[in-house]
Backbone as ProteinMPNN parsed JSONL, in Angstrom:
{"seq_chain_A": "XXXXXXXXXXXXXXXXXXXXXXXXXXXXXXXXXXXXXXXXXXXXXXXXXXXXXXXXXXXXXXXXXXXXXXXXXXXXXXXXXXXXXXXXXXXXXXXXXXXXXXXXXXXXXXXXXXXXXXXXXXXXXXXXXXXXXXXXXXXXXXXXXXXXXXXXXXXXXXXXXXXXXXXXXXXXXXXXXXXXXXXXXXXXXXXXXXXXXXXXXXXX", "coords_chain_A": {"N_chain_A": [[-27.435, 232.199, -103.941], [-28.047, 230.762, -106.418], [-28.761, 232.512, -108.099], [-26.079, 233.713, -108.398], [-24.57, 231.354, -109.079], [-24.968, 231.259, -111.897], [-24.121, 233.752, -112.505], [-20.934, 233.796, -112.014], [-20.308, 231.768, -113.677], [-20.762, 232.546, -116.245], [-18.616, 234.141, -116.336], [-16.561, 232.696, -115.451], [-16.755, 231.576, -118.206], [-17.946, 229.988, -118.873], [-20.848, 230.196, -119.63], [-24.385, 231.111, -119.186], [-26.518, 230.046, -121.525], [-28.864, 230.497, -124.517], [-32.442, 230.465, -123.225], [-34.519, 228.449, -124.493], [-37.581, 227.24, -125.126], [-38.117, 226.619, -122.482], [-35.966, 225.643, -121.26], [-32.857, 226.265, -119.613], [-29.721, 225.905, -121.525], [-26.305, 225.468, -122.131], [-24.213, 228.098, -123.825], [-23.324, 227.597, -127.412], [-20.722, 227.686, -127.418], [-19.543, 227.19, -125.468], [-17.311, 225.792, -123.32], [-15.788, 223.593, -120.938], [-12.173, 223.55, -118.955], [-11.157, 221.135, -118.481], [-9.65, 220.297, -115.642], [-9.75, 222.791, -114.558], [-10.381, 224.825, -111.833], [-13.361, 226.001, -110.314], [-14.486, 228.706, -109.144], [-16.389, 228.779, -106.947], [-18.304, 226.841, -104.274], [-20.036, 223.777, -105.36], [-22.772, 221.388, -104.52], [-23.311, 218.199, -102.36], [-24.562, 216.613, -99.405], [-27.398, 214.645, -100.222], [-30.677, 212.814, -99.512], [-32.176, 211.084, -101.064], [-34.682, 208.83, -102.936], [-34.77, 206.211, -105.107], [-36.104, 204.808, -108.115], [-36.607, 202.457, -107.813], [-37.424, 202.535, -105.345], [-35.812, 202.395, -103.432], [-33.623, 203.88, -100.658], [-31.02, 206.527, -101.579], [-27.885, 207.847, -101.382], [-25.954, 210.914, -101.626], [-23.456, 209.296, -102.082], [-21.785, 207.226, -104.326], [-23.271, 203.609, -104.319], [-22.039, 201.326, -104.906], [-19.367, 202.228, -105.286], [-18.585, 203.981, -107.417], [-17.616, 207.062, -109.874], [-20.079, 209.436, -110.284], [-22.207, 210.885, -113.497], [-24.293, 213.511, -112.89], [-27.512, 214.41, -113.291], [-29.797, 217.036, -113.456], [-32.838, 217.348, -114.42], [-36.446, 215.906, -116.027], [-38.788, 213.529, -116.742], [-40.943, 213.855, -118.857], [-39.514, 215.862, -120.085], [-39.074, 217.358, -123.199], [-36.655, 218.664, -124.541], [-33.781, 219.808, -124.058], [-33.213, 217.741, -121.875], [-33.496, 215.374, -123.626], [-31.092, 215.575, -124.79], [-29.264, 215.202, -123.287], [-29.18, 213.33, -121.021], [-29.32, 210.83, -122.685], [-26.637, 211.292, -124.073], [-25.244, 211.068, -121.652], [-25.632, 208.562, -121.529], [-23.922, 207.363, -123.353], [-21.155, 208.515, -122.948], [-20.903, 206.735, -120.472], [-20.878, 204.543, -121.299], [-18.814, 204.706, -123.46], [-17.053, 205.432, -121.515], [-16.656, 202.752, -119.784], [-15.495, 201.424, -121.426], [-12.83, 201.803, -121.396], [-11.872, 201.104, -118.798], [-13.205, 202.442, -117.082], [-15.523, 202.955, -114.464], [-19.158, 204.509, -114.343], [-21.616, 205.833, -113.125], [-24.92, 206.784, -114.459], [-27.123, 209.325, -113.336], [-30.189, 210.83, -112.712], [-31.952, 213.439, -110.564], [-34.815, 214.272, -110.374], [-36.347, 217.292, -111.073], [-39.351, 217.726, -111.391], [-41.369, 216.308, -109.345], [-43.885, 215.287, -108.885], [-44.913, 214.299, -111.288], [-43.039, 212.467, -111.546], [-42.853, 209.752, -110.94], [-41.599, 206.694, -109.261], [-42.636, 204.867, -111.088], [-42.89, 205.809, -113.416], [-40.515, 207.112, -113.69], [-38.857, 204.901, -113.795], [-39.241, 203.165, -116.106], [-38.88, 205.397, -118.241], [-36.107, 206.103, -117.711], [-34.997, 203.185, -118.083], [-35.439, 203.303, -120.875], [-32.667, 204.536, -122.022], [-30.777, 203.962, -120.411], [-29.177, 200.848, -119.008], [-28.149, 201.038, -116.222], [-28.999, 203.778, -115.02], [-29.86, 205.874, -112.92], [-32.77, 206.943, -111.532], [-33.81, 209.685, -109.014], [-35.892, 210.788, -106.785], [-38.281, 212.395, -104.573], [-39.047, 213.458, -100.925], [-40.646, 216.855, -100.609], [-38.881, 218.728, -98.991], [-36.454, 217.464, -99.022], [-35.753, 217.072, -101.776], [-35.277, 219.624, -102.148], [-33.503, 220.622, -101.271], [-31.101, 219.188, -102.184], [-31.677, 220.635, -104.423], [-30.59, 223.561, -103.962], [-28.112, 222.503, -103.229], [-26.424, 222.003, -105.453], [-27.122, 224.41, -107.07], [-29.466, 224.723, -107.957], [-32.062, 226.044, -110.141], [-35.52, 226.062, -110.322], [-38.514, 226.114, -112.625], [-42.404, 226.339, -113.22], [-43.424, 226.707, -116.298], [-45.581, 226.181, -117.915], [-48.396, 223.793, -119.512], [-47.993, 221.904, -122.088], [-49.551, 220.556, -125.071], [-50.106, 218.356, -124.702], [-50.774, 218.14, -122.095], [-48.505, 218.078, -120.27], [-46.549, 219.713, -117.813], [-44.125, 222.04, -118.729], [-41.37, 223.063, -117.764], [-39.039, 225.31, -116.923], [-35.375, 225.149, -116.321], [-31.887, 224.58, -114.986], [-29.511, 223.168, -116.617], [-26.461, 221.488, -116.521], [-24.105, 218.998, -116.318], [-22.97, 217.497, -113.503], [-19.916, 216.36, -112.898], [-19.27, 213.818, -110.095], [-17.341, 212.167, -107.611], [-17.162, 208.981, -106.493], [-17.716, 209.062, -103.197], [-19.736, 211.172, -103.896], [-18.556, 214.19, -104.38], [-18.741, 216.901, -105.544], [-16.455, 216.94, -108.363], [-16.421, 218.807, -111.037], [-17.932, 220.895, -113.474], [-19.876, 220.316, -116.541], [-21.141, 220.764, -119.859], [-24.209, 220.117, -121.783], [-24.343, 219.957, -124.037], [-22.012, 218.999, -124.726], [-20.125, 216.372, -127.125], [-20.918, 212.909, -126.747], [-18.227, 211.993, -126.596], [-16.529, 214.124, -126.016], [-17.11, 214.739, -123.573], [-16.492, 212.282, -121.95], [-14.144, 212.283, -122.416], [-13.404, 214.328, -120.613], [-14.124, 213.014, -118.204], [-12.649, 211.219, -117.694], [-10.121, 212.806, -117.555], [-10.646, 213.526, -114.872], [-10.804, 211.537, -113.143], [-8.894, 209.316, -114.198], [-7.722, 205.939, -115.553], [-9.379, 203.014, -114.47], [-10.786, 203.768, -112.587], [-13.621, 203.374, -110.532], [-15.952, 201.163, -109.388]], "CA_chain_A": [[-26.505, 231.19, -104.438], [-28.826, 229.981, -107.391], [-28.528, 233.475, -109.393], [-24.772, 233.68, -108.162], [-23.99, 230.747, -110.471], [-25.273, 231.923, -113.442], [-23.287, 234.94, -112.926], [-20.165, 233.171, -111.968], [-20.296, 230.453, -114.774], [-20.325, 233.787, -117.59], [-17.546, 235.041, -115.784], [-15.636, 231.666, -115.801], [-16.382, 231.231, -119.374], [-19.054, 228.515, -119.14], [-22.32, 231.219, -119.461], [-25.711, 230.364, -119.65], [-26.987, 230.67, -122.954], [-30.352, 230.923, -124.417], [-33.161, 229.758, -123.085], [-35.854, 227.969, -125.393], [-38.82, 225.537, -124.606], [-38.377, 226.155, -120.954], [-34.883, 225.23, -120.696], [-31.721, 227.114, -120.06], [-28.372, 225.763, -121.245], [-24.808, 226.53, -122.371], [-24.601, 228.776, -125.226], [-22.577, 226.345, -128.061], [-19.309, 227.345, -127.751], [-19.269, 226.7, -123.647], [-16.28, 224.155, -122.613], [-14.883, 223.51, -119.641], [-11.424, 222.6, -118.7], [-11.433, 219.785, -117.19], [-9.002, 220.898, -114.856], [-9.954, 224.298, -113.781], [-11.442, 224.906, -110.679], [-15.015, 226.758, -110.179], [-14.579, 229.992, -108.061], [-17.886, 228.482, -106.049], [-18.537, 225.57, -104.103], [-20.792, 223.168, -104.839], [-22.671, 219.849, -104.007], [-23.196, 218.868, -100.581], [-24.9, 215.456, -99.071], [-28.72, 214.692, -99.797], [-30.882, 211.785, -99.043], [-33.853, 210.818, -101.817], [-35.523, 207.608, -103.279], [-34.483, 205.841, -106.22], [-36.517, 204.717, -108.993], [-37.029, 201.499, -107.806], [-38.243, 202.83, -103.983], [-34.481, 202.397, -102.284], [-32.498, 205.356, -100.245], [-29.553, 206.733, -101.81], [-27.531, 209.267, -100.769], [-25.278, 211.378, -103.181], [-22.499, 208.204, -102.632], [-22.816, 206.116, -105.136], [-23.321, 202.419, -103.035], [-20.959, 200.562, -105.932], [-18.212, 202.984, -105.331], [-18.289, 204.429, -108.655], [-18.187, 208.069, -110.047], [-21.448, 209.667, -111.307], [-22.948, 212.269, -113.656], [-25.383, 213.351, -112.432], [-28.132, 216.007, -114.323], [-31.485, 217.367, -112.696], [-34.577, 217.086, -114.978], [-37.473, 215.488, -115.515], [-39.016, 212.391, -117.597], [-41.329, 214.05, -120.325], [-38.999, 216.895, -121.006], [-38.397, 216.623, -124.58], [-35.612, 218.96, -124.982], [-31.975, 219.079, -123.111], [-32.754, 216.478, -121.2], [-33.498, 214.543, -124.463], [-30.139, 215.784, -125.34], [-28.276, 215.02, -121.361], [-29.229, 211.314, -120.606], [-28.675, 210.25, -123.913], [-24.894, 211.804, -123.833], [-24.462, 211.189, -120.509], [-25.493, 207.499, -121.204], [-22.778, 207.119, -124.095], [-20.306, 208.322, -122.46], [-20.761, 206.004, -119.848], [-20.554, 203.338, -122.356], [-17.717, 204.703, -123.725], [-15.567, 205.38, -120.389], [-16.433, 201.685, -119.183], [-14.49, 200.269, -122.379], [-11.871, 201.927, -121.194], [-12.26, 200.734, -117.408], [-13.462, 203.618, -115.855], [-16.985, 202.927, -114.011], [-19.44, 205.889, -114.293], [-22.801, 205.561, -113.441], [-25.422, 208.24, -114.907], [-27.76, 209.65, -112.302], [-30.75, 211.954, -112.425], [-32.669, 214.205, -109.92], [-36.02, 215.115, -111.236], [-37.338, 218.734, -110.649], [-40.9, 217.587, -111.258], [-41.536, 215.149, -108.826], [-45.041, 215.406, -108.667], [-45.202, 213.529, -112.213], [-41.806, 211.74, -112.024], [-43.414, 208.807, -109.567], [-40.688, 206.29, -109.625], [-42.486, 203.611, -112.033], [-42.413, 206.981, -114.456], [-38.391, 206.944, -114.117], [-37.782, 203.357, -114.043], [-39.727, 203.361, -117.568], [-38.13, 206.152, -119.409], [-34.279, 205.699, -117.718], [-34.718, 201.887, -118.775], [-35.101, 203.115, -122.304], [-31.884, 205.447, -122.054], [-29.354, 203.311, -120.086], [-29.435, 199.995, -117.692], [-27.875, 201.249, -114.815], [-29.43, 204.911, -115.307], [-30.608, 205.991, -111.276], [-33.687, 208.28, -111.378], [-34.405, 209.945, -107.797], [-37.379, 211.552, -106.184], [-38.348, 212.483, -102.799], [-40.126, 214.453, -100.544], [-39.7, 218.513, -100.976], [-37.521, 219.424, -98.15], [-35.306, 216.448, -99.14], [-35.307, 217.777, -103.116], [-34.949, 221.149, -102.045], [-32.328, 220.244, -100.265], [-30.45, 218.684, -102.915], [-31.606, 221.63, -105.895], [-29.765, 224.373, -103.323], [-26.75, 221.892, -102.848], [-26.1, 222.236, -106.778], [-27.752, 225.287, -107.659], [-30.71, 224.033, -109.124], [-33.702, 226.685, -110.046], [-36.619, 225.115, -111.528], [-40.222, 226.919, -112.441], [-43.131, 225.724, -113.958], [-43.962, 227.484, -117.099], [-46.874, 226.329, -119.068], [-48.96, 222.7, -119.806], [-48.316, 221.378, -123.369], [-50.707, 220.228, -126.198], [-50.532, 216.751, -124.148], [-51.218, 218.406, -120.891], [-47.535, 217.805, -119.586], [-45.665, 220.792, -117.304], [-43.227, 222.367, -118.981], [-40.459, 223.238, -116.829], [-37.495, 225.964, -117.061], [-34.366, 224.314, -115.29], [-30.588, 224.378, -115.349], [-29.033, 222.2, -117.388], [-25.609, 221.388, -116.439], [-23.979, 217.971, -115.898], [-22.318, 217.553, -112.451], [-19.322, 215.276, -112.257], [-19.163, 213.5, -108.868], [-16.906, 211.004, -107.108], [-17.557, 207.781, -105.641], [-18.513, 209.663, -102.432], [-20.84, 212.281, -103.955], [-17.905, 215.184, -103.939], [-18.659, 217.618, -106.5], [-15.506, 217.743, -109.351], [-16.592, 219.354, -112.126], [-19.35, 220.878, -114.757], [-19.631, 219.385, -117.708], [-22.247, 221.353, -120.475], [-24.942, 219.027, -121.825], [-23.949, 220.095, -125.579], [-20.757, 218.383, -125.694], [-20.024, 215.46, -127.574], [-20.227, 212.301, -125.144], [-16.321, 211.389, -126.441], [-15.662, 214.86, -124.922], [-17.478, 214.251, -122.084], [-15.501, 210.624, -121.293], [-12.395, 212.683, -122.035], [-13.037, 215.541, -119.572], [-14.499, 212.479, -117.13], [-11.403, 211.134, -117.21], [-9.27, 213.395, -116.639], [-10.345, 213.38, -113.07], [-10.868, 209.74, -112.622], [-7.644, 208.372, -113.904], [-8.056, 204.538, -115.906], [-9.455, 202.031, -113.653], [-11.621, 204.047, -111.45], [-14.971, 203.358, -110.204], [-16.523, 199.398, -109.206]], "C_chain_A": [[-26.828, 230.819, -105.878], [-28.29, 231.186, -108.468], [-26.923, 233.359, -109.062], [-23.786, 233.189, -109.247], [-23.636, 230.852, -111.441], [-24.148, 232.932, -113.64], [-21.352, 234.788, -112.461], [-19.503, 231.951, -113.046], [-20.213, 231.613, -115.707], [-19.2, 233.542, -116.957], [-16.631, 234.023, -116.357], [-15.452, 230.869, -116.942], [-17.33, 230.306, -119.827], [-20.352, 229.832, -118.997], [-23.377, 230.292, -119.884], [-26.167, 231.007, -120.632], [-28.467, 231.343, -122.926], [-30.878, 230.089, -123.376], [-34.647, 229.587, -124.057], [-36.664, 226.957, -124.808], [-38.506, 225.472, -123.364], [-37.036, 225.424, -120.582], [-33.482, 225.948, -120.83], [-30.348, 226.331, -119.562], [-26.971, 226.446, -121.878], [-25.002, 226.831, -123.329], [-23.297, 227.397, -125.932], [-21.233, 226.337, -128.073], [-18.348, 226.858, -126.631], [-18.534, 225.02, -123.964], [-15.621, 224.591, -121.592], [-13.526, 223.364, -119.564], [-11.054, 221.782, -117.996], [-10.61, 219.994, -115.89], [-9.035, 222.443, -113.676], [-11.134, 224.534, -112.602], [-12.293, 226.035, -110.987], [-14.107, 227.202, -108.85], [-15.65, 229.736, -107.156], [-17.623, 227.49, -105.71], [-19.79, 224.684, -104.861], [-21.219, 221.993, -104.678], [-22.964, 220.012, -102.464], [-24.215, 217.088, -100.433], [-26.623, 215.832, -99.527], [-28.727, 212.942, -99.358], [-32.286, 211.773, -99.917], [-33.651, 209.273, -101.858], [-35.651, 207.33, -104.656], [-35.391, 205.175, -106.867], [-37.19, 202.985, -108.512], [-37.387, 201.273, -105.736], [-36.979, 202.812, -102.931], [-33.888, 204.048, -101.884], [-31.565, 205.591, -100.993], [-29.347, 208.346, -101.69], [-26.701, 210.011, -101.998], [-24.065, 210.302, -103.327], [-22.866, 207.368, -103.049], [-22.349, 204.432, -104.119], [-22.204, 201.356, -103.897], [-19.442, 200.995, -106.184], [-17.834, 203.454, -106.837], [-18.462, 205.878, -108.925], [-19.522, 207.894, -110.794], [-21.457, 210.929, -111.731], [-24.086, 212.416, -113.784], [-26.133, 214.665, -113.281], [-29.499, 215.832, -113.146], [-32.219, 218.106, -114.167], [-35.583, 216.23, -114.783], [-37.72, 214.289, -116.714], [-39.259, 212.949, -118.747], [-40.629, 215.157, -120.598], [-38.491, 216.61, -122.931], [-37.386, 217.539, -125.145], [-34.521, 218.766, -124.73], [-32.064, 218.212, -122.785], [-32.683, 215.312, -122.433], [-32.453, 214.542, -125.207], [-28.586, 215.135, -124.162], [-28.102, 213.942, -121.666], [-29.116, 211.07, -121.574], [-26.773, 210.283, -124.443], [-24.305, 211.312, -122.725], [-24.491, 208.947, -120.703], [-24.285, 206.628, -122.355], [-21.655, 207.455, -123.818], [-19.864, 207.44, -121.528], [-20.034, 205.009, -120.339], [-19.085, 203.343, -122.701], [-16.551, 204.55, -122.293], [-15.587, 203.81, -119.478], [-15.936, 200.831, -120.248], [-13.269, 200.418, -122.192], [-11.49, 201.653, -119.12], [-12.625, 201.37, -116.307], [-15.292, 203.467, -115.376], [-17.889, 203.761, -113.314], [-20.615, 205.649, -114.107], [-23.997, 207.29, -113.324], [-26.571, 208.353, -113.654], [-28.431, 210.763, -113.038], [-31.964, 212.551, -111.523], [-34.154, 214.592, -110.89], [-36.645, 216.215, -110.363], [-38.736, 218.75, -111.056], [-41.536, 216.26, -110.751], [-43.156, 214.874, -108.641], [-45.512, 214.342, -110.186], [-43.947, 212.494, -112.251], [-41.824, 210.542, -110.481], [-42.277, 207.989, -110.397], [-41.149, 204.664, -110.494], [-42.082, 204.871, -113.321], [-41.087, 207.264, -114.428], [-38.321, 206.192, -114.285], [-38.614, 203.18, -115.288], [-38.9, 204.066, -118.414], [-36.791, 205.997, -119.215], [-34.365, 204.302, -118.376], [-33.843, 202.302, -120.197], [-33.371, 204.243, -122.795], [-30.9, 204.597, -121.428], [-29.942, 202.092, -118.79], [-29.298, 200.753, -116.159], [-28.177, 202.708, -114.46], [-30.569, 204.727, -114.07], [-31.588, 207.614, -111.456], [-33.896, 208.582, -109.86], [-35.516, 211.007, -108.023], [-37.166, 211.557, -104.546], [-38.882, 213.35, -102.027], [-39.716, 215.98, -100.637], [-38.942, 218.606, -100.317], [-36.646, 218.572, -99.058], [-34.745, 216.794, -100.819], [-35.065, 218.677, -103.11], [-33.408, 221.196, -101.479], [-31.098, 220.398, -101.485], [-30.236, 219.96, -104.277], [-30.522, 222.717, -105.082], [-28.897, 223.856, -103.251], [-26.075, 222.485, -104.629], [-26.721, 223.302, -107.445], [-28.877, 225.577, -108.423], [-32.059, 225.338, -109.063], [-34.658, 225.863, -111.065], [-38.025, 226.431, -111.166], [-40.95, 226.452, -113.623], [-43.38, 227.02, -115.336], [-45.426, 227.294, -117.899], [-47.22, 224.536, -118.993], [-48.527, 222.44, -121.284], [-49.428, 220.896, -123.83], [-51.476, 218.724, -125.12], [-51.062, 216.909, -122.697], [-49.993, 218.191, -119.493], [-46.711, 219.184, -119.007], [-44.857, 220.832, -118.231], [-42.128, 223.05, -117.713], [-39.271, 224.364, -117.375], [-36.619, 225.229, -116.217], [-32.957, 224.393, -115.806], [-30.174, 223.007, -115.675], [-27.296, 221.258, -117.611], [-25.262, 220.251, -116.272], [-22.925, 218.054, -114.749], [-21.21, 216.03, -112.591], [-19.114, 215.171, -110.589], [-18.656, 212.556, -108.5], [-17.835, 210.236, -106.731], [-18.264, 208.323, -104.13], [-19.637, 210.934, -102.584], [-19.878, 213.764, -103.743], [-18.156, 215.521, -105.515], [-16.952, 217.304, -107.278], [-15.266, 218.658, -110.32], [-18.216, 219.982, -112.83], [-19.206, 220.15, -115.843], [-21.464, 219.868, -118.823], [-23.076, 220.225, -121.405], [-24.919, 218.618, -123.294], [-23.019, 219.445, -126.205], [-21.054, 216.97, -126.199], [-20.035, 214.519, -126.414], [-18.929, 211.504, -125.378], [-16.117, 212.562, -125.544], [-16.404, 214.918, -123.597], [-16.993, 213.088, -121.257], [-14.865, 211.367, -121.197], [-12.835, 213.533, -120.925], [-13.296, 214.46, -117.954], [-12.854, 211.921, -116.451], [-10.148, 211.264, -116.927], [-9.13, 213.748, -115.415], [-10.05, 212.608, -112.953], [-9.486, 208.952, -112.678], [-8.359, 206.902, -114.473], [-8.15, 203.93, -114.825], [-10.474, 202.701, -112.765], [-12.873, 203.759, -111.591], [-14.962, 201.615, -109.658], [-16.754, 198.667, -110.347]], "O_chain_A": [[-25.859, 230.552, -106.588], [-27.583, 230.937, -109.444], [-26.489, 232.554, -109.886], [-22.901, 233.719, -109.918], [-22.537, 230.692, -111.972], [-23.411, 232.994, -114.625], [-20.619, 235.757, -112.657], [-18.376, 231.457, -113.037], [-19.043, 231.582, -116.087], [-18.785, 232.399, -117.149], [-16.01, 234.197, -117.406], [-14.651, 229.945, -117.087], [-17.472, 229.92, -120.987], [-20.528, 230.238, -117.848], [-23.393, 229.257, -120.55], [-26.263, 232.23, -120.736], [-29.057, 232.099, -122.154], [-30.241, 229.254, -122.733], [-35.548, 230.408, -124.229], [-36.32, 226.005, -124.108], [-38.534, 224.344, -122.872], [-37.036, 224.642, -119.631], [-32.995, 226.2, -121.932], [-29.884, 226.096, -118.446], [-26.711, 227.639, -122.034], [-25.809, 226.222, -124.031], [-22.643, 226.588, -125.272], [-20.539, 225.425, -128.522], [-17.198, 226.417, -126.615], [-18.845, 223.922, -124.425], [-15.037, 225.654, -121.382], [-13.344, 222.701, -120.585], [-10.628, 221.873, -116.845], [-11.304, 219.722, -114.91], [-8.566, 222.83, -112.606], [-12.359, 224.421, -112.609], [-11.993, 226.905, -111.805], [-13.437, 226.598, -108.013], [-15.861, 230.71, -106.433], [-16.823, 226.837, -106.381], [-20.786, 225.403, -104.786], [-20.312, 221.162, -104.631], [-22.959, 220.96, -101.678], [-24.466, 216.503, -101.487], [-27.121, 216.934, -99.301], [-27.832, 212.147, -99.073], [-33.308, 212.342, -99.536], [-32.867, 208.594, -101.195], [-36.415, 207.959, -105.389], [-35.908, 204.529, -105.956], [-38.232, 202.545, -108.999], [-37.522, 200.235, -105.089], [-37.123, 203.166, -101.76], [-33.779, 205.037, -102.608], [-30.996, 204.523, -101.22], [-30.0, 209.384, -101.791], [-26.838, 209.67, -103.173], [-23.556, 210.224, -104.445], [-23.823, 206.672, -102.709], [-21.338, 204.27, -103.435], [-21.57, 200.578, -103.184], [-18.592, 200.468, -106.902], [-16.715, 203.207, -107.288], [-19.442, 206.319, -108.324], [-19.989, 206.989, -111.485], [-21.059, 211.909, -111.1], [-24.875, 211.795, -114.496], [-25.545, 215.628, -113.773], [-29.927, 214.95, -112.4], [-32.012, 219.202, -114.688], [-35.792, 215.743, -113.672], [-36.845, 214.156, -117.57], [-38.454, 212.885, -119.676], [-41.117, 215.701, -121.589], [-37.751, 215.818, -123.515], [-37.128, 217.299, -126.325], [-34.007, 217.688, -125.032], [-31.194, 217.408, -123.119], [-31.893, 214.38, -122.279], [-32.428, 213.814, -126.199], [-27.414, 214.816, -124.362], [-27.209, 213.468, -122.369], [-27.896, 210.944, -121.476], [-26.039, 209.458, -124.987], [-23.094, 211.102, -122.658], [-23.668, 208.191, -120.188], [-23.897, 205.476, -122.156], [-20.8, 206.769, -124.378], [-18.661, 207.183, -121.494], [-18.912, 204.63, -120.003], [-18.278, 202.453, -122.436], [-15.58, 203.806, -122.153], [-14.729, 203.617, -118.616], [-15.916, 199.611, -120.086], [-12.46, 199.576, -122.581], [-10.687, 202.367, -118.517], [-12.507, 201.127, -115.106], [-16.162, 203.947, -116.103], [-17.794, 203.945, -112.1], [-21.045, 205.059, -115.098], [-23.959, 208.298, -112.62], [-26.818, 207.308, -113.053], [-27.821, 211.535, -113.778], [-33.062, 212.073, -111.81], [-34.216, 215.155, -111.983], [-37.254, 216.102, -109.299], [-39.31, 219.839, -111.058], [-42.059, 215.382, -111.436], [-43.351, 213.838, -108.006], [-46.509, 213.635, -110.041], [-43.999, 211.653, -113.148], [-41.139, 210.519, -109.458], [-41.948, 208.208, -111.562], [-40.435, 203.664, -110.575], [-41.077, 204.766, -114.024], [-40.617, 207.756, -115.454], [-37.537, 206.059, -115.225], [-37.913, 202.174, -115.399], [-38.23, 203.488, -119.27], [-36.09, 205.773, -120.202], [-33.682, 204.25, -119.399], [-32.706, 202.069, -120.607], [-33.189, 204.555, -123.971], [-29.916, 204.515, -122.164], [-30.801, 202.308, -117.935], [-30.143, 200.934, -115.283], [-27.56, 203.035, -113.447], [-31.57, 204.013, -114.009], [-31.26, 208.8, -111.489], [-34.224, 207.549, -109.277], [-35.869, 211.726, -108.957], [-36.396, 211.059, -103.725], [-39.316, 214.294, -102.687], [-38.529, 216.289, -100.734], [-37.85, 218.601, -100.885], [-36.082, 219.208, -99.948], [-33.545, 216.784, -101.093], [-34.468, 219.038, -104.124], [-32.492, 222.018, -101.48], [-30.383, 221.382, -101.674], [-29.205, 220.203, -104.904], [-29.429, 222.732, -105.649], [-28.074, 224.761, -103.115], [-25.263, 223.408, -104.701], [-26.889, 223.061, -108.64], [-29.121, 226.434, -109.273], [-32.825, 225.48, -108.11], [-34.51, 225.291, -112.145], [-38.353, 227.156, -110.228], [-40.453, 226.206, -114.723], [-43.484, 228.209, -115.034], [-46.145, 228.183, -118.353], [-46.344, 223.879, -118.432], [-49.133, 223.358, -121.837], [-50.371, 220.771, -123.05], [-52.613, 218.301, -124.908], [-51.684, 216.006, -122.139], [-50.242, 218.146, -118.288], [-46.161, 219.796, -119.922], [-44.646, 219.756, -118.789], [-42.671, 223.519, -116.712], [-38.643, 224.026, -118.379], [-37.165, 224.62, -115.298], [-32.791, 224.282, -117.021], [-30.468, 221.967, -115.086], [-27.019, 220.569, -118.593], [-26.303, 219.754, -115.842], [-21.928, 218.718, -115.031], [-21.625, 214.884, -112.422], [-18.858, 216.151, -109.888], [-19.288, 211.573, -108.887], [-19.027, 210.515, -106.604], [-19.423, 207.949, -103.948], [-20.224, 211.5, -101.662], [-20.382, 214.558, -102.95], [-17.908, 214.78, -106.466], [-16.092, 217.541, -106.429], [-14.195, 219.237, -110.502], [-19.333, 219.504, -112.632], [-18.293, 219.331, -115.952], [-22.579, 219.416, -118.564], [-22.328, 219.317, -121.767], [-25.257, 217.538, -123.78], [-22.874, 219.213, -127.405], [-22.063, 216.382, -125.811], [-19.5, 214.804, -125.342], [-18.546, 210.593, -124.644], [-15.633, 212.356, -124.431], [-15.794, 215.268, -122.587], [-17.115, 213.016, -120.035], [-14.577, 211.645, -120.033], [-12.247, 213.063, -119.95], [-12.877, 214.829, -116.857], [-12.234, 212.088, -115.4], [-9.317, 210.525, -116.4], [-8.118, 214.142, -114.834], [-8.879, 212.49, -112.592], [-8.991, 208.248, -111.799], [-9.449, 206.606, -113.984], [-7.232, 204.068, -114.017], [-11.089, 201.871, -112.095], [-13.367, 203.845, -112.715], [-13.905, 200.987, -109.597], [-17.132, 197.498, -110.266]]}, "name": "protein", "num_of_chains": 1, "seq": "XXXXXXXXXXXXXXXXXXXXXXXXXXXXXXXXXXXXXXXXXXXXXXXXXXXXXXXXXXXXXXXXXXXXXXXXXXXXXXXXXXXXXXXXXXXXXXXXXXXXXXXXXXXXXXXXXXXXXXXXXXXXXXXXXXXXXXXXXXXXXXXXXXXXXXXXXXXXXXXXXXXXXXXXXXXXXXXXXXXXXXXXXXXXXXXXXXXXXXXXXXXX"}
């Protein structure tokens, strides 16, 4: 399923680019249309442990969509490029009344203890939901969305480096897959493509 993607996402125009520093995302000219369905399923129910020790499942409990990304805290590349996008668009699509809340999975749970998310999401967005959780239950969740992760190397500081897909998942209010969404775009075109599912007014 995991390589499948990859080779399904070329096909459909969204390819995976390079990969540098242990992370592989869209090459720069990758866009979606917001509209066009994925030849694949995916998504699918989990059950982890949010940042501040609560259950949540993939519905968000406020009835709101989410985008959701899988990385990790000290990454300092894409993701330092994701949650930062993903948390301005937010911004932006709740001036226009659409309520989006950003979500992320971490593929290195072994360092991403949940005072280490509720620290670094703080500094990236209020309502910014880090999960964790035991392996089956993350494994669970990386196979629902296609997620490969592998360790590559320690840094200078002694921090994993990680390879990992980099994609942003839009997801309803119940956790139903809609969309990709590449981690490169602007986050205006990331509101716009959000809400062209959503429709003004959606979310809590």
């Amino acid at each position: 399923m995991r390589g499948l993607l990859a080779l399904l996402l070329a096909a459909f125009g969204a390819s995976v680019g390079s990969a540098h520093e242990g992370h592989i995302h869209p090459a720069p000219a990758a866009d979606l249309s917001p509209q066009a369905p994925l030849p694949f399923a995916l998504g699918g129910p989990f059950l982890l442990i949010d940042q501040h020790g609560m259950p949540r499942s993939e519905a968000d409990p406020e009835g709101r969509a989410q985008l959701l990304f899988f990385g990790y805290a000290a990454c300092e590349q894409i993701c330092s490029v994701a949650l930062p996008a993903m948390a301005d668009a937010v911004d932006k699509l709740t001036a226009t009344g659409i309520r989006v809340t950003p979500v992320m999975i971490t593929i290195d749970p072994e360092t991403d203890t949940e005072d280490v998310m509720r620290k670094r999401l703080a500094e990236v967005h209020p309502d910014f939901i880090g999960l964790t959780g035991q392996p089956a239950a993350l494994e669970k969740a990386y196979s629902a969305f296609g997620i490969e992760r592998k360790r590559l190397f320690a840094d200078q500081s002694g921090n994993d480096v990680f390879a990992h897909g980099s994609f942003i998942y839009l997801l309803d209010a119940e956790g139903r897959f809609l969309t990709l969404i590449p981690p490169i775009l602007t986050p205006e075109r990331i509101a716009e493509i959000v809400s062209s599912h959503l429709g003004s007014g959606a979310g809590g």
